[in-house]
Short mmCIF file of the C-alpha atoms (twelve columns), coordinates in Angstrom:
data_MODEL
# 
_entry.id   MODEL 
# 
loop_
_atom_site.group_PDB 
_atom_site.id 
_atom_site.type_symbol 
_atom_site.label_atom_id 
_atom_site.label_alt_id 
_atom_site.label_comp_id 
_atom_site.label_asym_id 
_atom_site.label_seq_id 
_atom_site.Cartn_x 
_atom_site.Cartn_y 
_atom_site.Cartn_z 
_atom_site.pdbx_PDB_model_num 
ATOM 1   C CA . UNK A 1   142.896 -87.028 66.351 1 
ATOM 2   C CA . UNK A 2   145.265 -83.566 66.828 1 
ATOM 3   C CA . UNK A 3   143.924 -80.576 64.936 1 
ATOM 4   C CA . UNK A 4   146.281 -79.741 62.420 1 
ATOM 5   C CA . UNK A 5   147.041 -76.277 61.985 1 
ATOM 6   C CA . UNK A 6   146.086 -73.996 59.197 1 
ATOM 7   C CA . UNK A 7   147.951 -72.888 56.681 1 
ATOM 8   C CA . UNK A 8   148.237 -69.271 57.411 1 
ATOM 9   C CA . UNK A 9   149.849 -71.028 60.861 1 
ATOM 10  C CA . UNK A 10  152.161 -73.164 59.015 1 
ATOM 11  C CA . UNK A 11  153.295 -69.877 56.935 1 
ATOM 12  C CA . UNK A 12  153.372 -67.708 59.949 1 
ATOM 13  C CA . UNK A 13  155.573 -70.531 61.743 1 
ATOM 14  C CA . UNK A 14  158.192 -71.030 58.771 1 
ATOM 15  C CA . UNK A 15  158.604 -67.289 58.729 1 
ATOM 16  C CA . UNK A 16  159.473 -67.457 62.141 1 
ATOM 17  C CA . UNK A 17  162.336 -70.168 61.533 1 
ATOM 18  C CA . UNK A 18  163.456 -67.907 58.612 1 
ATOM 19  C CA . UNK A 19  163.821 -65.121 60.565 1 
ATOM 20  C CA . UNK A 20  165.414 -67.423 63.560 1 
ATOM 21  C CA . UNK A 21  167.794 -68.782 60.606 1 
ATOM 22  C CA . UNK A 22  169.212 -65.475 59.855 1 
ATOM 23  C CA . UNK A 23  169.118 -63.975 62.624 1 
ATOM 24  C CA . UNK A 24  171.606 -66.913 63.463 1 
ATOM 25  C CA . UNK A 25  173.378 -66.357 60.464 1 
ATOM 26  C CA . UNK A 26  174.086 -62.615 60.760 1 
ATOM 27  C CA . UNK A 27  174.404 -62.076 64.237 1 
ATOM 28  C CA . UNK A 28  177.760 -61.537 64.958 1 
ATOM 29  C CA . UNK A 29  179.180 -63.036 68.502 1 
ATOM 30  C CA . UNK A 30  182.531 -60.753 68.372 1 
ATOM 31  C CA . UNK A 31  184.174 -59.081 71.236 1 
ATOM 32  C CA . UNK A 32  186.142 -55.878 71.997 1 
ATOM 33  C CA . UNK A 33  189.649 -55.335 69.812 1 
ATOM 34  C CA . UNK A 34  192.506 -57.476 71.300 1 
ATOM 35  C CA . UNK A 35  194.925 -55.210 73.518 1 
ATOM 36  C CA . UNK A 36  198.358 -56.052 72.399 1 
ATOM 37  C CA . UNK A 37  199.189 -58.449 69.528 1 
ATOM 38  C CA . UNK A 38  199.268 -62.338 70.050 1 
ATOM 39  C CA . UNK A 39  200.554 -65.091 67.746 1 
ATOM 40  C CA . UNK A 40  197.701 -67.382 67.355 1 
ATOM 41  C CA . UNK A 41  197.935 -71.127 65.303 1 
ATOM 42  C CA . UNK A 42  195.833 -71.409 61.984 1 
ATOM 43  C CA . UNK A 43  194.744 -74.537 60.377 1 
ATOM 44  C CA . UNK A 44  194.475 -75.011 56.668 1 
ATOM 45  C CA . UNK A 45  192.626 -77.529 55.163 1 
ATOM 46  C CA . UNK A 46  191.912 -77.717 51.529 1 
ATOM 47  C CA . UNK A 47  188.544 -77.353 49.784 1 
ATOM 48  C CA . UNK A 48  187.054 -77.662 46.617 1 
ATOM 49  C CA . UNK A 49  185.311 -75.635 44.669 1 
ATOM 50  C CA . UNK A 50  182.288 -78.057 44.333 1 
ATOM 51  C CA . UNK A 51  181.859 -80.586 47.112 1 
ATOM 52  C CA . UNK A 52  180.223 -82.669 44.552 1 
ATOM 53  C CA . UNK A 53  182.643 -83.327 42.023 1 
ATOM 54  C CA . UNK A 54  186.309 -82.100 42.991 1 
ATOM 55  C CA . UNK A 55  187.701 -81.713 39.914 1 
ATOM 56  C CA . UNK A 56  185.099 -79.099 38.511 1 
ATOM 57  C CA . UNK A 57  187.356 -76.231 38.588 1 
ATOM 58  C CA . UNK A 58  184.860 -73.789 36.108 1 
ATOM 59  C CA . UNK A 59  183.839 -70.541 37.867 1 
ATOM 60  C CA . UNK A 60  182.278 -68.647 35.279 1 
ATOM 61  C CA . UNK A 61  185.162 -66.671 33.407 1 
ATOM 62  C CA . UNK A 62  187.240 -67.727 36.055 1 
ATOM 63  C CA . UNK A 63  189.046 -70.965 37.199 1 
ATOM 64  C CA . UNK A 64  189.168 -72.106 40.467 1 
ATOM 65  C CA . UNK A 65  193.033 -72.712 41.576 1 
ATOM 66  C CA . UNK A 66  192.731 -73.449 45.604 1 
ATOM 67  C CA . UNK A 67  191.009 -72.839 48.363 1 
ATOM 68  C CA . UNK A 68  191.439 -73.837 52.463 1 
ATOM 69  C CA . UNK A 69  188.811 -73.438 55.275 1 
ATOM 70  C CA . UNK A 70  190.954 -71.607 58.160 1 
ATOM 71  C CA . UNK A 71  190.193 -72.369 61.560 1 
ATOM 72  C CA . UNK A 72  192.002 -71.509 64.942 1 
ATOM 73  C CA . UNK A 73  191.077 -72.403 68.418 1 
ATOM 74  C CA . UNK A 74  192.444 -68.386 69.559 1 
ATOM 75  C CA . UNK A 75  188.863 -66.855 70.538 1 
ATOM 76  C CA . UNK A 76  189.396 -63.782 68.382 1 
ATOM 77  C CA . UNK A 77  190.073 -65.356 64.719 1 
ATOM 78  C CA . UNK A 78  187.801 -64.448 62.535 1 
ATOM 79  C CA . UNK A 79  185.313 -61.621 60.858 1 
ATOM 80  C CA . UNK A 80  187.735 -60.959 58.201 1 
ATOM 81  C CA . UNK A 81  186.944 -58.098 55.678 1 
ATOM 82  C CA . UNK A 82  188.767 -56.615 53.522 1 
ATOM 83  C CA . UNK A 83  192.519 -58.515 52.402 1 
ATOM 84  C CA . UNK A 84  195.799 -57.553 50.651 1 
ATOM 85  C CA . UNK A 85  197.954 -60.469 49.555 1 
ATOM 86  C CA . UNK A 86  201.226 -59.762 49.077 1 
ATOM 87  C CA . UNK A 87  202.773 -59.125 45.596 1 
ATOM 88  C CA . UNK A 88  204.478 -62.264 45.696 1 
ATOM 89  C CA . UNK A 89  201.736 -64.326 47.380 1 
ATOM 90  C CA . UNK A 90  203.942 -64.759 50.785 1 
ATOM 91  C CA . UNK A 91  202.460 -62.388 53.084 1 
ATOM 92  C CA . UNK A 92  198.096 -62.548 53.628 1 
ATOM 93  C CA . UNK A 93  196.809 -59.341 55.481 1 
ATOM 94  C CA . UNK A 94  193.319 -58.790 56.655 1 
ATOM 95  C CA . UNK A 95  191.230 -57.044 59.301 1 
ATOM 96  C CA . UNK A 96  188.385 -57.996 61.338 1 
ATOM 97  C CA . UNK A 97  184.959 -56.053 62.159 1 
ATOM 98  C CA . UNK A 98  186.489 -56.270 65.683 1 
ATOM 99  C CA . UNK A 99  189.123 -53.948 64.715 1 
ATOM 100 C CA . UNK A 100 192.233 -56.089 64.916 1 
ATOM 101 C CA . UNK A 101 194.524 -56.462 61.985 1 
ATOM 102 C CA . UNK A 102 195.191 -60.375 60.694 1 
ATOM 103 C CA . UNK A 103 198.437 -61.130 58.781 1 
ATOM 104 C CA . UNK A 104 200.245 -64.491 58.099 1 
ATOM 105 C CA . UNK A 105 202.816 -65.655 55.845 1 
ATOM 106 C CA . UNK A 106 200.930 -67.414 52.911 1 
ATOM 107 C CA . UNK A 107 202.476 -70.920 51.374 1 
ATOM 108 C CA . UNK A 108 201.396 -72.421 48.148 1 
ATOM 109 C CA . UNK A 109 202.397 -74.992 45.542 1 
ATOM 110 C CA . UNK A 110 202.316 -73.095 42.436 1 
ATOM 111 C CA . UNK A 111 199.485 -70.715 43.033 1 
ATOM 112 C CA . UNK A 112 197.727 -73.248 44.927 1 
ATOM 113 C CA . UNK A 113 197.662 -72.171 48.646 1 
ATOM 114 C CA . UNK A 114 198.250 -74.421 50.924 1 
ATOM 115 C CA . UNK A 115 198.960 -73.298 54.020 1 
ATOM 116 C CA . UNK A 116 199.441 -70.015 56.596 1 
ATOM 117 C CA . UNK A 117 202.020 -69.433 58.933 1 
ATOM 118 C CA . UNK A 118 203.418 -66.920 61.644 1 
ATOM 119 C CA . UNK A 119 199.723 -65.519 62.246 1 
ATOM 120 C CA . UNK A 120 199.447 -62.405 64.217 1 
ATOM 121 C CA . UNK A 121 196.245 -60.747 65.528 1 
ATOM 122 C CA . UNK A 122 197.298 -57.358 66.148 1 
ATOM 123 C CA . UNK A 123 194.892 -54.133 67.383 1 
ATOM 124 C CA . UNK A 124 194.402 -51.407 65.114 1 
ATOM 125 C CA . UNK A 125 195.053 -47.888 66.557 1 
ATOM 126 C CA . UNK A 126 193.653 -44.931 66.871 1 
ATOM 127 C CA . UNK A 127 195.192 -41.447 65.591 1 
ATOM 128 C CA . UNK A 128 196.649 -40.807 68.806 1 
ATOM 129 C CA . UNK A 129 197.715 -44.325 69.330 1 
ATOM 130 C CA . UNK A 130 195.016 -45.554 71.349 1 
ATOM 131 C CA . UNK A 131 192.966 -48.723 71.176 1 
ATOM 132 C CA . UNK A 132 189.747 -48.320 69.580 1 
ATOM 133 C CA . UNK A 133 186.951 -49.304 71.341 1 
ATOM 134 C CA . UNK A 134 183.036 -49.673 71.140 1 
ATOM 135 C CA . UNK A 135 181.659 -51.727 67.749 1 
ATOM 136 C CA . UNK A 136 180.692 -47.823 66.047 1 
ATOM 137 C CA . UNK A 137 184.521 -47.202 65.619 1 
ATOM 138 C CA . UNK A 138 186.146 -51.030 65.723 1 
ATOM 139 C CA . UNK A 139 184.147 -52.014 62.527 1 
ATOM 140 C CA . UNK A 140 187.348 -52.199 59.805 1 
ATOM 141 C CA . UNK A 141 185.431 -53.518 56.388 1 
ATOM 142 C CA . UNK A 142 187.968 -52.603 54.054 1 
ATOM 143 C CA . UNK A 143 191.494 -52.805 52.969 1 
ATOM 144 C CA . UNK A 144 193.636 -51.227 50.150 1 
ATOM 145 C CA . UNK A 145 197.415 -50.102 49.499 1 
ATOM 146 C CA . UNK A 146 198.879 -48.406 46.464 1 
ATOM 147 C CA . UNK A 147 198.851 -50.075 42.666 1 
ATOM 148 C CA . UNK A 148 201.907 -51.975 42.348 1 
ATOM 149 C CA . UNK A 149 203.075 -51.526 46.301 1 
ATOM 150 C CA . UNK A 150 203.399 -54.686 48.332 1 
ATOM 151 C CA . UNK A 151 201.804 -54.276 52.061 1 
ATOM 152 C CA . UNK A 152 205.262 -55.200 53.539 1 
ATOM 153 C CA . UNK A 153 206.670 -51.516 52.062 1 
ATOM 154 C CA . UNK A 154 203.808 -49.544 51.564 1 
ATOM 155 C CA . UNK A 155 201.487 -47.545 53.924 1 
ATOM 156 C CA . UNK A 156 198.209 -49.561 54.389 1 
ATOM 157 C CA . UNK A 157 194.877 -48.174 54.181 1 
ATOM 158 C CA . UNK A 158 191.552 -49.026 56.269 1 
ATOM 159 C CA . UNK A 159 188.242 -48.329 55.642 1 
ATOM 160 C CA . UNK A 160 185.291 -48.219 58.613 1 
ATOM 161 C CA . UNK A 161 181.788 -48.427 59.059 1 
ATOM 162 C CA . UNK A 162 179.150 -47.254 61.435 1 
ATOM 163 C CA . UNK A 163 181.857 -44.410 62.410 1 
ATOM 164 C CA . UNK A 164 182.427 -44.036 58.323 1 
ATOM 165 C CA . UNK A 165 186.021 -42.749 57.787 1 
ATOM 166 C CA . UNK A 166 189.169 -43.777 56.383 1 
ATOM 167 C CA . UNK A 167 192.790 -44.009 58.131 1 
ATOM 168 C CA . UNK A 168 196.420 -45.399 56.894 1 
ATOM 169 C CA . UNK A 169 198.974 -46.933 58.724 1 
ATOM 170 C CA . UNK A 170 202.809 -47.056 57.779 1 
ATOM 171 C CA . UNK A 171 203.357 -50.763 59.421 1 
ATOM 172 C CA . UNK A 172 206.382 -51.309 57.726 1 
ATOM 173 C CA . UNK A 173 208.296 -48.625 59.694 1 
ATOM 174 C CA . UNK A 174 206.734 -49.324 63.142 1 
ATOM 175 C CA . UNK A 175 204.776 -52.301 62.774 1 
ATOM 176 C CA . UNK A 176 201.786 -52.448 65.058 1 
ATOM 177 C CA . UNK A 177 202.482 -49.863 67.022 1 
ATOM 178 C CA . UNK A 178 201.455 -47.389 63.522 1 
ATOM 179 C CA . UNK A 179 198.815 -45.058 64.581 1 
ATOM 180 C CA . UNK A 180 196.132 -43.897 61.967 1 
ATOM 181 C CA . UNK A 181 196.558 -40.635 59.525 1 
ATOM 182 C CA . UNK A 182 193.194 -40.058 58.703 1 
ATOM 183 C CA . UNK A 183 192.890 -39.527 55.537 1 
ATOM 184 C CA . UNK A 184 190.439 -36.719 54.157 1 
ATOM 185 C CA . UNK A 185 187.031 -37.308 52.407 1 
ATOM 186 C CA . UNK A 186 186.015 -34.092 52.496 1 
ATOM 187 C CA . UNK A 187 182.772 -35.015 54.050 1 
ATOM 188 C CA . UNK A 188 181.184 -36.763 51.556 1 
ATOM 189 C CA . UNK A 189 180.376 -40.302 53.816 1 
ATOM 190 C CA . UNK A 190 178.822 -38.176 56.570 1 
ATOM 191 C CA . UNK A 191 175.504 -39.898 56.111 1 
ATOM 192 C CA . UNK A 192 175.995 -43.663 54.944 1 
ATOM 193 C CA . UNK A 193 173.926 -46.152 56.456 1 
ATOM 194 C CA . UNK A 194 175.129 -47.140 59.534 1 
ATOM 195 C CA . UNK A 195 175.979 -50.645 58.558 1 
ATOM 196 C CA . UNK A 196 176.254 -50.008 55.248 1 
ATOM 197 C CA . UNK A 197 179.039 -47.692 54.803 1 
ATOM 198 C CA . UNK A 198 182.225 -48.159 53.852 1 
ATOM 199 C CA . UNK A 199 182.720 -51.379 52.562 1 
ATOM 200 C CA . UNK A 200 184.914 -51.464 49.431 1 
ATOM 201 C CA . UNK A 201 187.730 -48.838 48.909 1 
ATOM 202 C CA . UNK A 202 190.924 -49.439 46.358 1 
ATOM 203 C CA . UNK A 203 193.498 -47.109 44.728 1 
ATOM 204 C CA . UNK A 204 193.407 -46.768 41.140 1 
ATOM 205 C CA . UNK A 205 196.476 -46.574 38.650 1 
ATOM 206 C CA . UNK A 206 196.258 -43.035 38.528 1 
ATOM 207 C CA . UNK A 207 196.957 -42.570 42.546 1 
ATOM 208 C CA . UNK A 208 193.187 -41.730 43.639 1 
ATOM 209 C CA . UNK A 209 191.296 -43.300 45.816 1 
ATOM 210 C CA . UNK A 210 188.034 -45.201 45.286 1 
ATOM 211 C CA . UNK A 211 185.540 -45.946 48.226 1 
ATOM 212 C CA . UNK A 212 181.877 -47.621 47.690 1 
ATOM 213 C CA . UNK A 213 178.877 -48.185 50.422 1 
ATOM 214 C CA . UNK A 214 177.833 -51.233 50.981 1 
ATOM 215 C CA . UNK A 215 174.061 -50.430 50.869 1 
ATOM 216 C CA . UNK A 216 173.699 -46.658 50.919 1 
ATOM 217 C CA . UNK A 217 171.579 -45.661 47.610 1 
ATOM 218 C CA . UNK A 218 170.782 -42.287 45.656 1 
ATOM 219 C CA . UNK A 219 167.145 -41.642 44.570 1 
ATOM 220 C CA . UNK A 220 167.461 -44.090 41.640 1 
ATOM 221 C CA . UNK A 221 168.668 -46.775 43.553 1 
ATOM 222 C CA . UNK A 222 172.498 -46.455 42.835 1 
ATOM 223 C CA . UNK A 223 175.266 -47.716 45.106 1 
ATOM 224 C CA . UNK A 224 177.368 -44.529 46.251 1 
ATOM 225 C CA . UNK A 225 180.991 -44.017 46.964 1 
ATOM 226 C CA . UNK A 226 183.506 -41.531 45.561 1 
ATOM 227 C CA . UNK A 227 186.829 -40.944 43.874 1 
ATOM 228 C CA . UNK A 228 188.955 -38.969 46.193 1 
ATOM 229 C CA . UNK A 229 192.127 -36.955 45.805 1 
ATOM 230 C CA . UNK A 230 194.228 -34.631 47.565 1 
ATOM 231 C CA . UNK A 231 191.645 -31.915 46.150 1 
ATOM 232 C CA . UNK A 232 188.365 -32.986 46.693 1 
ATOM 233 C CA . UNK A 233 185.966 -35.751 45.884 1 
ATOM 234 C CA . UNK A 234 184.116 -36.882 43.182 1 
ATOM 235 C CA . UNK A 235 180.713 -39.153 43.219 1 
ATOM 236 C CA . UNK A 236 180.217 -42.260 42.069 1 
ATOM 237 C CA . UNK A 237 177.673 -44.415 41.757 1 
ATOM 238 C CA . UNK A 238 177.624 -48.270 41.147 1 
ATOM 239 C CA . UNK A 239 174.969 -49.991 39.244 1 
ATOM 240 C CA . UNK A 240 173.221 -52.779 42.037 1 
ATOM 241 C CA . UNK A 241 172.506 -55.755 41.130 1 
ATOM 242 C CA . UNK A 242 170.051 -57.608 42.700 1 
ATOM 243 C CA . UNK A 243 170.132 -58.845 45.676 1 
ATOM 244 C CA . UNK A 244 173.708 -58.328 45.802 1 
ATOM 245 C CA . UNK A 245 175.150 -56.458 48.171 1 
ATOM 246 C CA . UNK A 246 179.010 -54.668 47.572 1 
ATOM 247 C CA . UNK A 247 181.980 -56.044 49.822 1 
ATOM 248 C CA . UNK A 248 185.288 -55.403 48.333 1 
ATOM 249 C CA . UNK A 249 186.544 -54.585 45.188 1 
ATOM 250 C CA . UNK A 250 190.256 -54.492 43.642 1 
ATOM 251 C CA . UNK A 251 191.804 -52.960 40.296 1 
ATOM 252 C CA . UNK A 252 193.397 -55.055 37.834 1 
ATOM 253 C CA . UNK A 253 196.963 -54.296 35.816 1 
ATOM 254 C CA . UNK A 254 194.880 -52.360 32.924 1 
ATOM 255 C CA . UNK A 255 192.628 -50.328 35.550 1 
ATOM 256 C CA . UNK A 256 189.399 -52.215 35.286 1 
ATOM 257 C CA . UNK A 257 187.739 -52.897 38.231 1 
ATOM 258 C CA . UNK A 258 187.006 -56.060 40.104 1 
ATOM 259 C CA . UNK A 259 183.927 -56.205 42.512 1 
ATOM 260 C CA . UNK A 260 182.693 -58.770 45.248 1 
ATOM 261 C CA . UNK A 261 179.531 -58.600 46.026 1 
ATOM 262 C CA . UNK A 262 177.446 -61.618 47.761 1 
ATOM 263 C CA . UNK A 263 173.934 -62.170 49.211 1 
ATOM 264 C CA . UNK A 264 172.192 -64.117 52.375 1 
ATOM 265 C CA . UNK A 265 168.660 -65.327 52.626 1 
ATOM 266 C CA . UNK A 266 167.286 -67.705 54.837 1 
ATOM 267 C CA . UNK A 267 165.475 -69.933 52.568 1 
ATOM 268 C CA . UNK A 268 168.264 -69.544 49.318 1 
ATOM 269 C CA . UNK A 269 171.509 -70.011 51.625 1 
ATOM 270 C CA . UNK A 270 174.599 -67.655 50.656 1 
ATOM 271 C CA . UNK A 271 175.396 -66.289 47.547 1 
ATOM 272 C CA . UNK A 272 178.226 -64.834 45.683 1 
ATOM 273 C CA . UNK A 273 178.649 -62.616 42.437 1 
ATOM 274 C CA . UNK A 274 181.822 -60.662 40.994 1 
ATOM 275 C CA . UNK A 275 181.992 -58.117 37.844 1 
ATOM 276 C CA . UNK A 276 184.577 -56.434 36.025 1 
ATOM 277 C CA . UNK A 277 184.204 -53.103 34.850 1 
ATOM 278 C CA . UNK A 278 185.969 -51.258 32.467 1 
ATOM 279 C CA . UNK A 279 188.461 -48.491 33.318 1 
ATOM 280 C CA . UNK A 280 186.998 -46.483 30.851 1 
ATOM 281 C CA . UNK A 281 183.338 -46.350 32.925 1 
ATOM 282 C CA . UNK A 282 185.317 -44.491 35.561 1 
ATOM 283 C CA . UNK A 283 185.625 -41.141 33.291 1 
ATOM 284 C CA . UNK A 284 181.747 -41.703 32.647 1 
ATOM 285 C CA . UNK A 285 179.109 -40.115 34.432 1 
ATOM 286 C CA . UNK A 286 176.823 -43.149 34.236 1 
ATOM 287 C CA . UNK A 287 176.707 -45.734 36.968 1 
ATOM 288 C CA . UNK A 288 179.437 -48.598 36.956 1 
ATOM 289 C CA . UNK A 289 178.914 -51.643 35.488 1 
ATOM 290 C CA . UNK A 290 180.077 -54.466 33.784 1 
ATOM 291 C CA . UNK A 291 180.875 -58.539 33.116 1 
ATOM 292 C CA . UNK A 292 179.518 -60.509 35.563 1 
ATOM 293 C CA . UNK A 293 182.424 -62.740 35.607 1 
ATOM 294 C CA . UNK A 294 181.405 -65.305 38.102 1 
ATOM 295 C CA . UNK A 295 177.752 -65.999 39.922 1 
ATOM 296 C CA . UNK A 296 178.367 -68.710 42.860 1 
ATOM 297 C CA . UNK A 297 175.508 -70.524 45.337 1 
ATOM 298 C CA . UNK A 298 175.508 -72.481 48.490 1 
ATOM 299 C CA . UNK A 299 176.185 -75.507 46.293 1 
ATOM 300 C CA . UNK A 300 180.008 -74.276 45.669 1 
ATOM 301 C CA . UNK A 301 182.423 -73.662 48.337 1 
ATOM 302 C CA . UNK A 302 181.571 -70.205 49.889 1 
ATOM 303 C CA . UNK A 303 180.186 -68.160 52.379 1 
ATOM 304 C CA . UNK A 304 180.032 -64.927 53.691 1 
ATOM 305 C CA . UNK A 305 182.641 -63.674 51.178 1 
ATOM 306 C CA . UNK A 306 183.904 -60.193 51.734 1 
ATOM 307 C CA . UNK A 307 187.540 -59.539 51.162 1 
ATOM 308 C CA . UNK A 308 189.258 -59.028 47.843 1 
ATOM 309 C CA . UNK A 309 192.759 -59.081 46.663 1 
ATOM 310 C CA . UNK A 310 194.168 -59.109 42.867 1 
ATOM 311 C CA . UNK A 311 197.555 -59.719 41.678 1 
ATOM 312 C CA . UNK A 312 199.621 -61.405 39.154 1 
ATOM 313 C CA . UNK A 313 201.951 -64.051 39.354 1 
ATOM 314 C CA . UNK A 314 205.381 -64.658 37.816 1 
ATOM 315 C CA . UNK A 315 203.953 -65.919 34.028 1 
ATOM 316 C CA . UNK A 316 201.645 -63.280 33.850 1 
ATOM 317 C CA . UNK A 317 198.283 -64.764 35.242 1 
ATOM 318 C CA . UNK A 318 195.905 -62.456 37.096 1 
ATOM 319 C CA . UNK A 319 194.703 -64.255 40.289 1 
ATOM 320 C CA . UNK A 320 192.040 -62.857 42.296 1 
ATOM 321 C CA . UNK A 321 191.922 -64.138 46.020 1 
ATOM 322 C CA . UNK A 322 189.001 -63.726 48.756 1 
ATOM 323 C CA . UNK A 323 188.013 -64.359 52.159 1 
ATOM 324 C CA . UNK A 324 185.228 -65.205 54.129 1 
ATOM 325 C CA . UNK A 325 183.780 -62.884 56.972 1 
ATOM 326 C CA . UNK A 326 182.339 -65.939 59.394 1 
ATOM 327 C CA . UNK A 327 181.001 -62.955 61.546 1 
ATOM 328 C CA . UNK A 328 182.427 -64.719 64.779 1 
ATOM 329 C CA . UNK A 329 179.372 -67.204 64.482 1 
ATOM 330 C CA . UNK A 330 179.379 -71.292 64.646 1 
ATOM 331 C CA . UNK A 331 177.854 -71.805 61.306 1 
ATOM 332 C CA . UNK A 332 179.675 -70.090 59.065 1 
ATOM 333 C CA . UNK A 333 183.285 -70.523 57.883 1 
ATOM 334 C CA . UNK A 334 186.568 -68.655 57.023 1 
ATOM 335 C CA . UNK A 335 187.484 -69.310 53.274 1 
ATOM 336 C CA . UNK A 336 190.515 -68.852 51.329 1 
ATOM 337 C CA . UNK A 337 189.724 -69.009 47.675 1 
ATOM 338 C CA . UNK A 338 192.139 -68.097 44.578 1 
ATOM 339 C CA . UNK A 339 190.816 -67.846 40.939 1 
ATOM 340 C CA . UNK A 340 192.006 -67.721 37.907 1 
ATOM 341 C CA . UNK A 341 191.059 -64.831 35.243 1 
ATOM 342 C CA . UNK A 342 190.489 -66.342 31.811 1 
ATOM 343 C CA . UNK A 343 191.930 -63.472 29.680 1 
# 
């Protein structure tokens, strides 16, 4: 008769698998940045929000409108982080931790979207023009432009990790071609984590800039970032919550805050949280905080989510839209989700 193994074997061996899982999960099978833009095909199918039972559209405080899984056969679609969509939900742009940009036109029935079109992958440039290279100064995590401003008039703004530093680009006067203005942060992300910098950056009504870590902490276990102006920089520090890690956050008409924040384990699957926090916690010297507005699991339609865009549409609704990073890797996906905010 075989000799079973022991216990501490069987534990040793599913830790193993665990490890295997994620490893599988996380690691990321991306290449170098593309070297001139190419028009690549994207397919759209729709998904719902639980496989289970279609017509559950609750998401906590929010309603699920639409989502699509997006898949192309053009090797370098995917690992999109960070998103704008445009004011009138025609125009989609993202960028990817290769350091490409991603933009398509963006159809929908209603504010149900349906479909994207026109899809360029495009590299992002350096401040003299040139390609970026190496993963230290490809990896783009995060994407803003100015309250109110739609990305097809309106400089757009990148954040970077590993080689933490922020740079716009004015694509609407010489499209891909724009080269970066880096913009200053008076040295305040010198020593984020290196893949856990700058994840989440947004512009606030007032004109400054706000930029959080992903996973860099203070001594009480605070998120950091700052609030940046022309003048200097302010900290800030975001309450964590749990396993959650930041990925994007966006700013609502009134000024309160929006953040995406999500979590991987190999045992739990993929996880997703977002919280709104009050304008007013900005002008505080306490941690941010607030609602958690919607707490999502493996048993919903998500993934790796990481890109965050807000805006309202013609009656008045606030819609919040994200995207799935898929990290280049087999088993994830690419999402397209829009939601509802129950005001």
């Amino acid at each position: 008769m075989p000799r079973l193994a022991s216990p501490s074997t069987l534990i040793s061996i599913a830790g193993l698998l665990a490890t295997a899982l994620a490893v599988l999960y996380w690691l990321p099978g991306s290449g170098p940045a593309l070297a001139e833009p190419v028009s690549i095909t994207i397919n759209a199918n729709p998904i719902a929000w639980d496989p289970e039972n279609p017509r559950d559209t609750e998401a906590g405080a929010l309603t699920f409108v639409g989502g699509l899984e997006l898949t192309s056969n053009h090797p370098d679609f995917g690992g999109l982080s960070g998103l704008i969509i445009g004011k009138d939900a025609d125009a989609l742009i993202a960028v990817t931790d290769q350091g490409n940009w991603f933009t398509a036109d963006l159809s929908a029935e209603g504010d149900r979207p349906v479909g994207l079109a026109n899809a360029l992958l495009a590299p992002i440039l350096g401040a003299s023009g040139e390609q970026l290279s190496g993963k230290r100064n490809t990896d783009a995590e995060s994407l803003t432009v100015a309250v109110g401003a739609d990305p097809r008039n309106s400089p757009t703004l990148v954040g970077f990790e590993r080689n933490h530093r922020l740079q716009s680009h004015d694509l609407t006067s010489v499209g891909f071609d724009a080269p970066a203005t880096p913009v200053e942060d008076f040295g305040v992300f010198d020593n984020l984590e290196n893949n856990g910098g700058l994840e989440a950056v947004t512009y606030l009504p007032d004109g400054s800039l706000l930029a959080i870590s992903e996973k860099t902490f203070d001594e009480d276990g605070h998120i950091i970032g700052a609030r940046l102006t022309a003048q200097g920089a302010t900290p800030v520090r975001l309450k964590q919550h749990l396993p959650y890690a930041l990925t994007d956050m966006d700013v609502l008409p009134n000024g309160d805050l929006i953040t995406l924040e999500r979590h991987y384990s190999p045992l739990a699957g993929v996880s997703m949280m977002m919280r709104r926090i009050p304008a007013g916690a900005l002008e505080s010297d306490e941690p941010l905080d607030g609602e958690v507005l919607v707490e999502a699991n493996h048993t919903r339609s998500i993934d790796n989510m990481e890109g965050l865009s807000v805006r309202q549409d013609e009656d008045g609704q606030t819609l919040l839209y994200v995207i799935s990073d898929d990290n280049f890797n087999a088993v994830q996906r690419t999402l397209l989700l829009v939601f509802a905010l129950n005001d």
